[in-house]
DSSP file (Angstrom, degrees, kcal/mol; ACC not computed):
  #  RESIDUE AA STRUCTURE BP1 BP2  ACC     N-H-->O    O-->H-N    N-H-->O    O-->H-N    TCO  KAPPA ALPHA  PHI   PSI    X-CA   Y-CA   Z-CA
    1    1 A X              0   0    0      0, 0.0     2,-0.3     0, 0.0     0, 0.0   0.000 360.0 360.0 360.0 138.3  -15.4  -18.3    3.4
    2    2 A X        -     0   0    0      1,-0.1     5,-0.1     2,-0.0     0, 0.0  -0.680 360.0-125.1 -84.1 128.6  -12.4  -15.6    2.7
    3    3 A X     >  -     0   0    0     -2,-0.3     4,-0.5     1,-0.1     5,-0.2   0.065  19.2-118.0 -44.3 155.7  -10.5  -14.2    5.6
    4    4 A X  H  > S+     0   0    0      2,-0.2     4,-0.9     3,-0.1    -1,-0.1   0.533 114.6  53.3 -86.8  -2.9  -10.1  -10.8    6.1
    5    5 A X  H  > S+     0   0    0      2,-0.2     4,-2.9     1,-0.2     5,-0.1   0.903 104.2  50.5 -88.5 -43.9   -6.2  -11.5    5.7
    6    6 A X  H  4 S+     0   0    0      2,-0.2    -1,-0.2     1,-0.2    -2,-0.2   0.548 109.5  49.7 -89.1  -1.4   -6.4  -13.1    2.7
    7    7 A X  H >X S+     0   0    0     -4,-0.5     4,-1.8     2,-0.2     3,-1.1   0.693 112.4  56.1 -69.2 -47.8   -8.8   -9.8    1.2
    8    8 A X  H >X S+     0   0    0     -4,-0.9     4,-2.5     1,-0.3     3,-0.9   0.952 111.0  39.6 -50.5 -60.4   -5.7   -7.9    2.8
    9    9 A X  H 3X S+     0   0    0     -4,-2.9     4,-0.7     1,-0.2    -1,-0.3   0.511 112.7  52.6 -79.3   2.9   -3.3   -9.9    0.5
   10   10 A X  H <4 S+     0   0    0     -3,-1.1     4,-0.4     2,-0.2    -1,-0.2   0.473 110.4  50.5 -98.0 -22.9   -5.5   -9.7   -2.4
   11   11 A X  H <X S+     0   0    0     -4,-1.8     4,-1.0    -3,-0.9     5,-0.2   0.966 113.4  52.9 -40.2 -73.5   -5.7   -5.3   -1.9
   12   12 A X  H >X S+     0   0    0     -4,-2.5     4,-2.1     1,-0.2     3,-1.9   0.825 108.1  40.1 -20.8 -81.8   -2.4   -5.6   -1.9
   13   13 A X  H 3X S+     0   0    0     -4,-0.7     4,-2.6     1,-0.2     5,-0.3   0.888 117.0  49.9 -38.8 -47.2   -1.5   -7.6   -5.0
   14   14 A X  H 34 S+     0   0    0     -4,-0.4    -1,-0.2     1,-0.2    -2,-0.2   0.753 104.6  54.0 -90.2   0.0   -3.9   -5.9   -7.0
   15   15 A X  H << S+     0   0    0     -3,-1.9     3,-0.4    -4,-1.0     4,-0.2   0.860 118.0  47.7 -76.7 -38.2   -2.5   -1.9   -5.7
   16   16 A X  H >X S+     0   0    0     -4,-2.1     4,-3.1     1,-0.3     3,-2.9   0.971 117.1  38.7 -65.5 -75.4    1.2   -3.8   -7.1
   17   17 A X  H 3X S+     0   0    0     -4,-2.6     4,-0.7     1,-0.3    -1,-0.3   0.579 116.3  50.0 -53.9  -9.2   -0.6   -4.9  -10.4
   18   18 A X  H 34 S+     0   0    0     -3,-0.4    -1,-0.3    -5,-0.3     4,-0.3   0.337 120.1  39.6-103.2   3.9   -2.7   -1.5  -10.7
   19   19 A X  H <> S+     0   0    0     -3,-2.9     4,-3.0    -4,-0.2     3,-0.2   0.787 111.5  52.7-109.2 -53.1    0.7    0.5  -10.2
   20   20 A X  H  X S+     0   0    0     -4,-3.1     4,-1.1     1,-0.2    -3,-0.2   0.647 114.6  44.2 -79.1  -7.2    3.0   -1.5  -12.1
   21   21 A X  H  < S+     0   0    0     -4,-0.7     4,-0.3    -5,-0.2    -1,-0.2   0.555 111.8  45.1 -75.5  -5.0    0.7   -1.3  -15.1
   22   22 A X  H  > S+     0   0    0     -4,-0.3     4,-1.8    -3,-0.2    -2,-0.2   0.893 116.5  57.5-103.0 -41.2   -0.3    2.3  -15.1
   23   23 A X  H  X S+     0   0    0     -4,-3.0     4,-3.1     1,-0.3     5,-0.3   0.942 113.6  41.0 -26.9 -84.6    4.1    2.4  -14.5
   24   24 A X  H  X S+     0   0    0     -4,-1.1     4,-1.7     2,-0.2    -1,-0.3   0.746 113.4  46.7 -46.0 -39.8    4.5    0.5  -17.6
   25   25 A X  H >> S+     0   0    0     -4,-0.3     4,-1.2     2,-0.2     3,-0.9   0.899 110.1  57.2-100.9 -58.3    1.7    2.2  -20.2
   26   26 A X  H 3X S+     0   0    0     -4,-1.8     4,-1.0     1,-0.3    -2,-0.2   0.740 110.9  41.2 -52.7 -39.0    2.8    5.8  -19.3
   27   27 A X  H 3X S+     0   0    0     -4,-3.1     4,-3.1     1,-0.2    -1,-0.3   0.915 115.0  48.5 -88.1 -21.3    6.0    5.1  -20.2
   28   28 A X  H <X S+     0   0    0     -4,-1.7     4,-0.6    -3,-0.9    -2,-0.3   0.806 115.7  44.3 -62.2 -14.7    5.3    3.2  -23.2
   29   29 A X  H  < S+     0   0    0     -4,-1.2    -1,-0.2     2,-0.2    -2,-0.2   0.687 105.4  67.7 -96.8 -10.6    3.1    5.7  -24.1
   30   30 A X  H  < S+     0   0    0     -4,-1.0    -2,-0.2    -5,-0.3    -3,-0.1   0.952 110.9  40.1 -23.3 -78.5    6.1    8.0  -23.0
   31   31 A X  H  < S+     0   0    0     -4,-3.1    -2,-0.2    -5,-0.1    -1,-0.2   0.709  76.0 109.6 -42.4 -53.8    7.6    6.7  -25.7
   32   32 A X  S  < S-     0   0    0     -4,-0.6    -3,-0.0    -5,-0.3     3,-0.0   0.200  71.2-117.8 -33.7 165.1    5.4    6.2  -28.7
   33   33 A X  S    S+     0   0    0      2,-0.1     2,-0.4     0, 0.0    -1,-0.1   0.414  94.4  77.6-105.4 -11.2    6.6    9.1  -31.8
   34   34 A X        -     0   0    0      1,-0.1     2,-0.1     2,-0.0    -2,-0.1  -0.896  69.6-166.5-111.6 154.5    3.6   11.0  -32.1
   35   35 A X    >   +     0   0    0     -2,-0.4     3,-0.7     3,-0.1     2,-0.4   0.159  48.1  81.8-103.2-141.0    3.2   13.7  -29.0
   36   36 A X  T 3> S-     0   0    0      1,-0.2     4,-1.7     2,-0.1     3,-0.1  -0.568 107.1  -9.0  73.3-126.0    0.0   15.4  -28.3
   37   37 A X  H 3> S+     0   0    0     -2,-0.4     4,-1.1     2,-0.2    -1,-0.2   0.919 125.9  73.2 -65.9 -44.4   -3.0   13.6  -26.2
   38   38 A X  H <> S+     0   0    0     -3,-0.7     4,-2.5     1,-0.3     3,-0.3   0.860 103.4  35.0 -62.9 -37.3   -1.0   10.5  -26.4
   39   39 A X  H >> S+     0   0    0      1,-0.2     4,-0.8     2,-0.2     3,-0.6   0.957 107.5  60.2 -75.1 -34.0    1.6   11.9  -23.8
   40   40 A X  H 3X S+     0   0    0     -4,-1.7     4,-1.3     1,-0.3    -1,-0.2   0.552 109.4  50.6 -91.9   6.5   -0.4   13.7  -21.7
   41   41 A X  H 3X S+     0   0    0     -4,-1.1     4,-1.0    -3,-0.3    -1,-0.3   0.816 109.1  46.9 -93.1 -24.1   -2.0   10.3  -21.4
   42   42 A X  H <X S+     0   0    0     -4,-2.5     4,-0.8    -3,-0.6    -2,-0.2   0.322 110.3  48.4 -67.4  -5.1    0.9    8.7  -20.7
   43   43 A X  H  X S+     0   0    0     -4,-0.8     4,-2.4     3,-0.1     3,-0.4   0.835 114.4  54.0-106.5 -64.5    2.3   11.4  -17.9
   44   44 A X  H  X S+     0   0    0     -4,-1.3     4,-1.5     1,-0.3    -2,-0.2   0.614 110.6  47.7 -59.8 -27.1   -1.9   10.9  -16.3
   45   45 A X  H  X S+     0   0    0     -4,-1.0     4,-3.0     2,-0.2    -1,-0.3   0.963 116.5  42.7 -20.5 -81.2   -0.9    6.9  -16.3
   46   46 A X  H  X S+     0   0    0     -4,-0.8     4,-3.0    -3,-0.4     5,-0.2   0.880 115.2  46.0 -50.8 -43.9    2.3    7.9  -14.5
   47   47 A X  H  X S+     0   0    0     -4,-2.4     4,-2.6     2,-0.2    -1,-0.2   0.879 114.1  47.6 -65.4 -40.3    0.8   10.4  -12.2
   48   48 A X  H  X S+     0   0    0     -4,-1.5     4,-2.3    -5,-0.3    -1,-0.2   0.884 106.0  61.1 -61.3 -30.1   -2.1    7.8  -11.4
   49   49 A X  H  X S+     0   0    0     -4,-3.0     4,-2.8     2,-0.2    -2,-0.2   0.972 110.4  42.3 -47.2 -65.9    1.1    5.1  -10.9
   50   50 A X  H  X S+     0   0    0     -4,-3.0     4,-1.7     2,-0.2    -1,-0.2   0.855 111.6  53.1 -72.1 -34.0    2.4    7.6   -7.9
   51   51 A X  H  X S+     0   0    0     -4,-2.6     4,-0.7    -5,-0.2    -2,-0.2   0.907 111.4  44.6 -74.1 -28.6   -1.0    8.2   -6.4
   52   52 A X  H >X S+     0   0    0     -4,-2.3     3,-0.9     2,-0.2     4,-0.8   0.894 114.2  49.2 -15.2 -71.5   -1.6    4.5   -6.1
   53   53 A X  H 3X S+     0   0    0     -4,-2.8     4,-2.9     1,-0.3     3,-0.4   0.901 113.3  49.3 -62.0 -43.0    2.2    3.9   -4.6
   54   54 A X  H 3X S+     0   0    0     -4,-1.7     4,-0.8     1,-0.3    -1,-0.3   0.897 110.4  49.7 -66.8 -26.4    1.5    6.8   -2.0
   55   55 A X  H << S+     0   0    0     -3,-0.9     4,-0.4    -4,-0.7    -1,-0.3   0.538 111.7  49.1-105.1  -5.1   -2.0    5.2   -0.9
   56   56 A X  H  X S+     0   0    0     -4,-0.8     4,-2.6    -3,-0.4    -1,-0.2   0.742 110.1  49.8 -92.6 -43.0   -0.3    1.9   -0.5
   57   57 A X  H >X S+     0   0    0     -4,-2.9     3,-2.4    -5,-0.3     4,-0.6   0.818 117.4  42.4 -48.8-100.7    2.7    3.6    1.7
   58   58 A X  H 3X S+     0   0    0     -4,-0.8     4,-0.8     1,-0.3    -1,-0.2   0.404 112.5  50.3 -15.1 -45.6    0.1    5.3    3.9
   59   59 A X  H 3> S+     0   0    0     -4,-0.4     4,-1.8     2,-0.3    -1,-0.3   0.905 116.1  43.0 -84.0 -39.0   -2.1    2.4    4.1
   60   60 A X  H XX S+     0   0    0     -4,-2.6     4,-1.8    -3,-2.4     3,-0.8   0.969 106.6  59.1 -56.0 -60.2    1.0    0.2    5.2
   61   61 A X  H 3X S+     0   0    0     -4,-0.6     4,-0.9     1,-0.3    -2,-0.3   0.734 107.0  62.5 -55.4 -30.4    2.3    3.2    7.7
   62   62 A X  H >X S+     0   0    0     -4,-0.8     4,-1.4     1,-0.2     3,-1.0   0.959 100.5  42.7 -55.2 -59.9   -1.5    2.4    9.2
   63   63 A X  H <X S+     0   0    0     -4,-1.8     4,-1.8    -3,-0.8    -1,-0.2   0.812 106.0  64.1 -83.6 -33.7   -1.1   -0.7   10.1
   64   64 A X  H 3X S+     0   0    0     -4,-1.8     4,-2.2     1,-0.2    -1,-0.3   0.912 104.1  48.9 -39.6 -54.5    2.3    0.0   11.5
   65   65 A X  H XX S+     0   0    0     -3,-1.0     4,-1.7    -4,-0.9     3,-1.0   0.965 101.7  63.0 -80.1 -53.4    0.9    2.3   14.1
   66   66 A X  H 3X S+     0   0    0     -4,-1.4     4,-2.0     1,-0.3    -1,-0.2   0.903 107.8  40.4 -14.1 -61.9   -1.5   -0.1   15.0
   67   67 A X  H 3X S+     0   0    0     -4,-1.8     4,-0.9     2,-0.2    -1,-0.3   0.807 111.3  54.2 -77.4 -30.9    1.2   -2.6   16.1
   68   68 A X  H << S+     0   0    0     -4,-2.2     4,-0.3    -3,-1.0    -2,-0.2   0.950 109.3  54.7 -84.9 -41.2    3.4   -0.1   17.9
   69   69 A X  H >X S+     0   0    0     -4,-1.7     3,-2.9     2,-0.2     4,-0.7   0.962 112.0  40.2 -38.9 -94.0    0.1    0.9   19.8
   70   70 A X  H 3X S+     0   0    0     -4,-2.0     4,-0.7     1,-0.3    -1,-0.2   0.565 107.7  58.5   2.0 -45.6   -0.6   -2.7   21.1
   71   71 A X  H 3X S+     0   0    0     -4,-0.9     4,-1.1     2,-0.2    -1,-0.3   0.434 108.0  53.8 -87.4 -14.8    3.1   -3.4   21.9
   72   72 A X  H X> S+     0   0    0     -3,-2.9     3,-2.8    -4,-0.3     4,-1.4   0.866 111.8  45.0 -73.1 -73.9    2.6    0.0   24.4
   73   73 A X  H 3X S+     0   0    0     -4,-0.7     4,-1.0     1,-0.4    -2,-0.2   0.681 109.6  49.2 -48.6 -34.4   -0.1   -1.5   25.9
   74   74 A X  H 3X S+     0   0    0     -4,-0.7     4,-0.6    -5,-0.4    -1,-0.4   0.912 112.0  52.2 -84.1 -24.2    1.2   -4.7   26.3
   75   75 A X  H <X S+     0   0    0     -3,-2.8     4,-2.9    -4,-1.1     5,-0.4   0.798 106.3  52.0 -43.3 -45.0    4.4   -3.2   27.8
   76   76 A X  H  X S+     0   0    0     -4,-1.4     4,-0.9     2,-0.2    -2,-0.2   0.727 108.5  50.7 -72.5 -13.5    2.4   -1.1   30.3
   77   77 A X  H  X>S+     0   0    0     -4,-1.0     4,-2.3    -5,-0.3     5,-0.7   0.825 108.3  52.9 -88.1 -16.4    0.5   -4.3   31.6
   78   78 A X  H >X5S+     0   0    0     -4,-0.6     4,-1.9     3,-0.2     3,-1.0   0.989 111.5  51.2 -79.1 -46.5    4.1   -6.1   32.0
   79   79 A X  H 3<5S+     0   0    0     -4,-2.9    -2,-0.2     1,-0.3    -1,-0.2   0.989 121.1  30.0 -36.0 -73.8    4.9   -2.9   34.1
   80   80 A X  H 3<5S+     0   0    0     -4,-0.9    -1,-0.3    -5,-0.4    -2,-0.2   0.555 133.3  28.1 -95.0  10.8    2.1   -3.1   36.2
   81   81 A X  H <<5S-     0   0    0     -4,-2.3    -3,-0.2    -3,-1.0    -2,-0.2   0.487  90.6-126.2-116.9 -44.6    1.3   -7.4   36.4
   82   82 A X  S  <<S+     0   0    0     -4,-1.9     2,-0.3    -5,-0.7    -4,-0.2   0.141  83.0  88.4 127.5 -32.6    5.1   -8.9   35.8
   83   83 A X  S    S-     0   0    0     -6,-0.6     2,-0.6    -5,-0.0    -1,-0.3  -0.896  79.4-120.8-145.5 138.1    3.8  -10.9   33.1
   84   84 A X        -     0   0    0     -2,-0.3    -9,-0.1    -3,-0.1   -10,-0.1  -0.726  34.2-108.1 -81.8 128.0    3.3  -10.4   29.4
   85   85 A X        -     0   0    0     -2,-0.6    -8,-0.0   -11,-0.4    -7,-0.0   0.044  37.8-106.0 -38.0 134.5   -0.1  -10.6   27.7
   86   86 A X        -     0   0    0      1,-0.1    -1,-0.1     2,-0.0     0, 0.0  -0.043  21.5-121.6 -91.7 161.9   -0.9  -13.4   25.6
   87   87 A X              0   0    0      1,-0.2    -1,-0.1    -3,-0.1    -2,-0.1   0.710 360.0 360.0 -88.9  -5.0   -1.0  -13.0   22.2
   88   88 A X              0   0    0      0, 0.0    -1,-0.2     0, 0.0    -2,-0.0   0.580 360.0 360.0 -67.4 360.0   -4.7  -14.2   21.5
């Protein structure tokens, strides 16, 4: 059965690989010598590229807060028992 960590690293991987290809065909299509449709598919590539990268920041900045939340709470029980809270 799959972990919910190892779905976590498998998001992950596939926000890198969905970013760093849409990265990659916008500017190749960037590129290309005939303009038209062909760029403006290659700038919607790029543009998808940066909404991807932002929804991966954020999602990361989540989890952050998570952990700084927990680490309060386990400070305030060392405040008020002595002793820190186990990590299980």
């Amino acid at each position: 059965m799959i972990g919910a960590a190892s779905l976590r690293g498998v998001a992950r991987a596939f926000l890198i690989a969905l970013t760093s290809v849409c990265c990659l065909g916008g500017f190749v299509l960037l590129n290309l010598p005939e303009g038209g449709t062909i760029d403006v598919v290659g700038v919607a590539l790029l543009s998808l590229a940066l909404v991807v990268a932002l929804v991966a920041i954020l999602r990361a900045g989540r989890g952050s807060l998570k952990d700084r939340e927990r680490e309060a709470r386990a400070r305030d029980q060392f405040e008020r028992t002595g002793e820190w809270p186990s990590d299980s």
